[in-house]
C-alpha positions as CSV (number, residue, x, y, z in Angstrom):
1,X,-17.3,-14.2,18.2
2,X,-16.1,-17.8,17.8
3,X,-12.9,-19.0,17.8
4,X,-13.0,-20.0,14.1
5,X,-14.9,-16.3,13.3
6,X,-11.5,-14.6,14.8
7,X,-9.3,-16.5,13.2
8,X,-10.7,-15.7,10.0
9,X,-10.7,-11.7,10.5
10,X,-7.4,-12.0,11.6
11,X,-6.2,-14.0,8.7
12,X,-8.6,-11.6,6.3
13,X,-6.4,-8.6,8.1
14,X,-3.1,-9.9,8.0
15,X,-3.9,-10.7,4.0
16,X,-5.3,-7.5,3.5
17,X,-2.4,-5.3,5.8
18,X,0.5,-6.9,3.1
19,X,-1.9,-4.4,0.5
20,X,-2.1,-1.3,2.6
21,X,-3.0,1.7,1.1
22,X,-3.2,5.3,3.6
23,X,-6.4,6.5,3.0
24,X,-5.9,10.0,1.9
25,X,-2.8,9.3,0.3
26,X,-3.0,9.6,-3.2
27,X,0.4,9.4,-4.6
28,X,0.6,6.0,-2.7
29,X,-0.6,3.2,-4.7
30,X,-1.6,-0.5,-3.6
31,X,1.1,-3.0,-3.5
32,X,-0.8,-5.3,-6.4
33,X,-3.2,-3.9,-8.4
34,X,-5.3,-7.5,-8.6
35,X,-6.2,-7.3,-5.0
36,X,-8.6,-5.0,-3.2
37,X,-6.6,-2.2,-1.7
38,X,-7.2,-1.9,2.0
39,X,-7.3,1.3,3.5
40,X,-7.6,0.3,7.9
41,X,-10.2,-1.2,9.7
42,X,-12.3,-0.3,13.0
43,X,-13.5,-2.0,15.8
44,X,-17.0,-1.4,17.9
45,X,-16.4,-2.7,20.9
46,X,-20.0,-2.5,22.2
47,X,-21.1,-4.0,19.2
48,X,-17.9,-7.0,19.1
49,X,-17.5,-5.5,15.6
50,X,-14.9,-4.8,13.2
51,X,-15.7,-2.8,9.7
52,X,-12.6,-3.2,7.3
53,X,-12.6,-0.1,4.9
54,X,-11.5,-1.5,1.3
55,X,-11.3,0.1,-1.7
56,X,-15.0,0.8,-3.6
57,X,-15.4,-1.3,-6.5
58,X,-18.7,0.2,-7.9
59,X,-19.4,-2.9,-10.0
60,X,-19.9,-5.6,-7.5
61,X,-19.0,-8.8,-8.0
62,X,-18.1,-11.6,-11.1
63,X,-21.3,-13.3,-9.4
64,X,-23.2,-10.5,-9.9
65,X,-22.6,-10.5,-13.9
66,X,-23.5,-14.5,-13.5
67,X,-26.6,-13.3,-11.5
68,X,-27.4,-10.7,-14.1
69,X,-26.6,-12.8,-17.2
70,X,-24.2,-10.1,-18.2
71,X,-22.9,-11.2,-21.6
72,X,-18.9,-10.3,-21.9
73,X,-16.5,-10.7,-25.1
74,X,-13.8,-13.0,-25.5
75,X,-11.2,-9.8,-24.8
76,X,-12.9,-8.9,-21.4
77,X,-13.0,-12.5,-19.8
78,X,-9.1,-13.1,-21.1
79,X,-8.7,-10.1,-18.9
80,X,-10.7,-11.2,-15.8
81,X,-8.7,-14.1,-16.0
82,X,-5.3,-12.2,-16.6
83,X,-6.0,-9.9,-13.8
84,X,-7.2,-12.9,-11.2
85,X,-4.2,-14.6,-12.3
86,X,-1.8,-11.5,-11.7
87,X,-3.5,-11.4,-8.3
88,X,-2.9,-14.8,-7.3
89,X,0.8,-14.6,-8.5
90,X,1.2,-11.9,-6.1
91,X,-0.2,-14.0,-3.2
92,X,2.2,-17.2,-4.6
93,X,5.1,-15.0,-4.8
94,X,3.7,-14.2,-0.8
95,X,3.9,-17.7,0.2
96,X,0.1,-17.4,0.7
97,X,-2.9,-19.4,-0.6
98,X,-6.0,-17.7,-1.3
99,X,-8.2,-21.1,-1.2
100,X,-11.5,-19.6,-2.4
101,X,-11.3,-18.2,-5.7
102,X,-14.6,-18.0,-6.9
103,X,-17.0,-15.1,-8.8
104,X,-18.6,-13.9,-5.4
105,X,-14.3,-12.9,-4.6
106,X,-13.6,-11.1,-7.4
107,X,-14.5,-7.9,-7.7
108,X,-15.1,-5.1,-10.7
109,X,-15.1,-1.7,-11.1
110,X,-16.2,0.8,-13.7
111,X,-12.3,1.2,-14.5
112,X,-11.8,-1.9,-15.9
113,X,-10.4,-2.8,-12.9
114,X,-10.5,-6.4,-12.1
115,X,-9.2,-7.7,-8.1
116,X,-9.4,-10.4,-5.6
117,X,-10.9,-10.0,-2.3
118,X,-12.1,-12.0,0.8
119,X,-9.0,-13.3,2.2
120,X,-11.3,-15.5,5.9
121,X,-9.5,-18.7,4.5
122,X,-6.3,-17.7,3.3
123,X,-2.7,-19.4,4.5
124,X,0.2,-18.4,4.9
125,X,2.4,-21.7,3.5
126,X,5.9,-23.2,3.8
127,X,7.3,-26.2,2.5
128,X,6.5,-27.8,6.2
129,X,2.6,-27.0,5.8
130,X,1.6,-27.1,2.3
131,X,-0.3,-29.9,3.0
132,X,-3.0,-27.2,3.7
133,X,-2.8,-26.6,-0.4
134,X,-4.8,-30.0,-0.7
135,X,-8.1,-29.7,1.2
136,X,-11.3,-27.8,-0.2
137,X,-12.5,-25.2,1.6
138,X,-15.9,-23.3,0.3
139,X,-18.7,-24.1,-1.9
């Protein structure tokens, strides 16, 4: 695994940690309900592999509805955009940047549920770095 490659899982995992959720534990709930809940991740040595085990949000992707020309009302999109907003006020309020908000990040499920996910390129930010806020990263 590169340099760049680790970096980015461990970034993804330190992002993903501040949302733990114990697998199992029902009565605990995710710290923001606008990002992914992570439950623990595994490594295959062997392999140089790590699975992360995330919550299961059964309707894929905003990208997918793109893909799919999935027509949605004025009252769904205002909350896609309420619930991506909630998400990134959490990260904000976390002193972290997400830096790739896009469709293929935020996910859906069959609840209504609407979070962000894929954390590779976050930051962490102080008023020493925020210079980092400036540069595009992604497609």
């Amino acid at each position: 695994m590169q340099r760049r490659q680790r970096n980015e899982v461990v970034q993804e995992l330190q992002s993903l940690y501040s949302n733990l959720v114990v697998l199992g534990d029902f009565q605990s709930k995710a710290k923001c309900e606008n990002i992914v809940a992570f439950h623990g991740a595994f490594t295959n040595a062997e392999e140089m592999s790590m699975s992360l085990v995330l919550e299961y949000m059964d309707r894929g992707t905003l990208q997918d509805y793109v893909k799919h020309r999935v027509k949605l009302n004025e009252s769904e999109i205002a909350r896609i955009a309420s619930d991506t907003l909630k998400g990134i006020a959490f990260l904000h309020e976390r002193r972290q940047i997400h830096r790739d908000i896009k469709p293929g990040n935020i996910l859906v499920n069959s609840r209504g549920y609407v979070k962000i996910s894929d954390f590779g390129i976050s930051r962490k930010f102080d008023s020493m770095n925020l210079s980092h806020a400036e540069t595009f990263t992604g497609e």
